[in-house]
FILUM-684207 format. One record per residue (C-alpha): residue number from 1; x, y, z; residue in one letter. Coordinates in pm, 1 decimal. Layout:
N
NODE  i  X  Y  Z  aa
NODE  NUM  X  Y  Z  A;
...
This chain:
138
NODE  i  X  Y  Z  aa
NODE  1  12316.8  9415.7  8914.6  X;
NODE  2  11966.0  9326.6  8836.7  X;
NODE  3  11826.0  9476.5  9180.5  X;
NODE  4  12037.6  9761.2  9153.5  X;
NODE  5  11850.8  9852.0  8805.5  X;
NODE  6  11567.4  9747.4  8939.7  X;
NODE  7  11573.6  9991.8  9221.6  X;
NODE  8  11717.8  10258.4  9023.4  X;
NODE  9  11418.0  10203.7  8767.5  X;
NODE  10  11137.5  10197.2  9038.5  X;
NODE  11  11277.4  10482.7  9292.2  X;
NODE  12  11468.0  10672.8  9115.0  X;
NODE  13  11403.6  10725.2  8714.7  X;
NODE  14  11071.4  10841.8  8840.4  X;
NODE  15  11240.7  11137.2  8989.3  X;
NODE  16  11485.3  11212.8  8693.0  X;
NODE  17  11205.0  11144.8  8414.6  X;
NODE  18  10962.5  11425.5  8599.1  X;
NODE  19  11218.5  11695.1  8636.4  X;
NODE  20  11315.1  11663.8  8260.9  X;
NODE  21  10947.7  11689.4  8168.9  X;
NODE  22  10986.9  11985.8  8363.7  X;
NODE  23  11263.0  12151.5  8222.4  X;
NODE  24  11137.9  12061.6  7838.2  X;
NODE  25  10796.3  12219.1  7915.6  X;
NODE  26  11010.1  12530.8  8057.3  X;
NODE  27  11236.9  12550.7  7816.6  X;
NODE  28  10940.0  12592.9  7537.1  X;
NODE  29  10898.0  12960.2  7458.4  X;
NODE  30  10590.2  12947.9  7410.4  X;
NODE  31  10392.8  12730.4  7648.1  X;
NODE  32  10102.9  12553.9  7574.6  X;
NODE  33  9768.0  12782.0  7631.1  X;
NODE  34  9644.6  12768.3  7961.6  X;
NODE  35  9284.6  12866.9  8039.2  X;
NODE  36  9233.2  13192.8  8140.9  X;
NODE  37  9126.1  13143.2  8498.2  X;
NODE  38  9265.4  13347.8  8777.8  X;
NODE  39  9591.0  13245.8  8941.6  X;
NODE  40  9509.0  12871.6  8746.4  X;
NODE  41  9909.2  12862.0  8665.3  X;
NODE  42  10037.0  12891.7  9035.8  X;
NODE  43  9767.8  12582.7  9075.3  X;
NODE  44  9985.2  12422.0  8762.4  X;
NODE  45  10296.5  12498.8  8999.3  X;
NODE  46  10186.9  12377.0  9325.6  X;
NODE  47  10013.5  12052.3  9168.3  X;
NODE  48  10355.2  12011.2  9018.5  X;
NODE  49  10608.4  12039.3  9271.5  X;
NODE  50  10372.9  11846.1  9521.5  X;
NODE  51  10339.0  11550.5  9284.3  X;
NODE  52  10742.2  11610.9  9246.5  X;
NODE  53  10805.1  11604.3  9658.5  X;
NODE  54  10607.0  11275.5  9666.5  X;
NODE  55  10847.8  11143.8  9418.3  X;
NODE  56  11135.3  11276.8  9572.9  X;
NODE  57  11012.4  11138.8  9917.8  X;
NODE  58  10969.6  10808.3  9794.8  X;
NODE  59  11371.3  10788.1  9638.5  X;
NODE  60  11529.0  10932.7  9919.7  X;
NODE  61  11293.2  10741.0  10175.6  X;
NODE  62  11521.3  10396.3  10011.5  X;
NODE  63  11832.9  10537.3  10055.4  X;
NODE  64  12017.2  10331.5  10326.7  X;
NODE  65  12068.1  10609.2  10567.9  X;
NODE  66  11906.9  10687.5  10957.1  X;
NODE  67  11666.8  10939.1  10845.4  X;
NODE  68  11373.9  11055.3  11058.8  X;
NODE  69  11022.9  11088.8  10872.0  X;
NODE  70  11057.8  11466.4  10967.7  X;
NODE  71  11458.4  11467.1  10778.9  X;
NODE  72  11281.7  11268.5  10513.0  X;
NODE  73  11006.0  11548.7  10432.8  X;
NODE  74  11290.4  11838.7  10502.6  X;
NODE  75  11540.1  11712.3  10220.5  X;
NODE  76  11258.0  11626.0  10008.6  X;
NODE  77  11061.2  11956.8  10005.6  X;
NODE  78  11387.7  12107.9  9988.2  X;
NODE  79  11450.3  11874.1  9679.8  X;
NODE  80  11131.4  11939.5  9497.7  X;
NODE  81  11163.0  12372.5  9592.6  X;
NODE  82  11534.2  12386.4  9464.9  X;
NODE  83  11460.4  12221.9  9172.2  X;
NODE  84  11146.5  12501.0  9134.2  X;
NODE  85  11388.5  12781.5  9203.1  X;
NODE  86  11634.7  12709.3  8945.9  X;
NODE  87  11376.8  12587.5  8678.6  X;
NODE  88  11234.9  12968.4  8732.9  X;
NODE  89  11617.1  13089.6  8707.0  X;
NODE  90  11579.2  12848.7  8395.9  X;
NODE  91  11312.8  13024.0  8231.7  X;
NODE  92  11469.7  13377.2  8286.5  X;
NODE  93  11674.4  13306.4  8000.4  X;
NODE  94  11416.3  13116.7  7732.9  X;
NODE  95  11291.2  13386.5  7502.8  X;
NODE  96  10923.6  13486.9  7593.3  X;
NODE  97  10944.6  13309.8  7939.8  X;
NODE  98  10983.2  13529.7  8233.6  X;
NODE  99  11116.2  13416.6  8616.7  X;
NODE  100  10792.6  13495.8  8852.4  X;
NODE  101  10847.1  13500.7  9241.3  X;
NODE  102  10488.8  13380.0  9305.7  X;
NODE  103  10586.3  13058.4  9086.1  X;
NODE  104  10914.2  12992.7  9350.6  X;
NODE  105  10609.8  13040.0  9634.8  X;
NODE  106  10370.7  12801.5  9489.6  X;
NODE  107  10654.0  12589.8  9448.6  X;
NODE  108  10724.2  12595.3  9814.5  X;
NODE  109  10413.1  12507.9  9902.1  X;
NODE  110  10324.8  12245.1  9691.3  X;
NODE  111  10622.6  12113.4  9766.4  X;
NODE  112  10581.9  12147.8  10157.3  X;
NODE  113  10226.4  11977.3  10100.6  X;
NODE  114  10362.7  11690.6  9876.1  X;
NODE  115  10577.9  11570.8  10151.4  X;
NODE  116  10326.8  11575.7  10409.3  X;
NODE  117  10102.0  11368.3  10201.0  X;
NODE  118  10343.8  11169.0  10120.4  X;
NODE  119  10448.2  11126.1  10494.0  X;
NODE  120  10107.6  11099.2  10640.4  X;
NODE  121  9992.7  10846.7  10408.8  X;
NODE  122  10351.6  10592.2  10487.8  X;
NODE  123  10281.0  10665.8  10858.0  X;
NODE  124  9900.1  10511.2  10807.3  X;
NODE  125  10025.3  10245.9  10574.8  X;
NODE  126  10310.3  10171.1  10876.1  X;
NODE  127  9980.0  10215.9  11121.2  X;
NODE  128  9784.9  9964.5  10918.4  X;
NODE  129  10099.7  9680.3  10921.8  X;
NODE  130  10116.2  9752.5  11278.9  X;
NODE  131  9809.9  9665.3  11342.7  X;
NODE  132  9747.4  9382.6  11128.7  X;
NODE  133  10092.4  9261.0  11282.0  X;
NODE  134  9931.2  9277.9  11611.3  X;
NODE  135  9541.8  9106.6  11526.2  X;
NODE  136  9793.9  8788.8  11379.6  X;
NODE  137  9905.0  8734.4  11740.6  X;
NODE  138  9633.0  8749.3  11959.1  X;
């Protein structure tokens, strides 16, 4: 039981904790004021749902299944942009919110970048045990 929670606590809480800081800071009518640089909120979105497909890559990554790195970044972008889409459905419906298309896109593609981080930097740690694996030998 103690692994379990353990796992659950390190892989997956992560996950659930930063999609319900999400949905509270969406579900405030009025957000907090952002400066008034040009496109500086679809930054806000990308930086967000990147930092969210890392986190989702990272859970699903544990999950005891036969998942290629390319399956792993496919369910976890598509993870991290679902979760975009319906949190811009979400605001639709909180007085003085509005739902905004280029959000969903900068979304996307922080999500899409997220996971190919998050990919490229496992495949270089993997790389690096590799390697270290192979300097113990000779």
């Amino acid at each position: 039981m103690q692994s379990k929670l353990k796992y659950f606590s390190r892989y997956w809480l992560p996950v659930i904790l930063y999609c319900l800081l999400i949905y509270f800071q969406s579900a405030n009518p009025a957000p907090e004021q952002i400066p008034p640089w040009p496109l500086i909120d679809k930054l806000l979105h990308f930086t967000a749902y990147g930092v969210m497909a890392v986190l989702f890559y990272r859970a699903w990554r544990t999950l005891p299944m036969t998942a290629t790195p390319r399956t792993l970044m496919a369910v976890s972008i598509l993870s991290a942009s679902l979760y975009g889409i319906s949190d811009e459905i979400h605001q639709a419906f909180v007085p003085f919110r509005d739902a905004d298309l280029l959000d969903v896109v900068a979304d996307i593609l922080g999500s899409i970048c997220g996971a190919l981080a998050c990919r490229w930097w496992y495949r270089g740690k993997m790389a690096a045990l590799l390697s270290s694996g192979q300097n113990r030998k000779r």
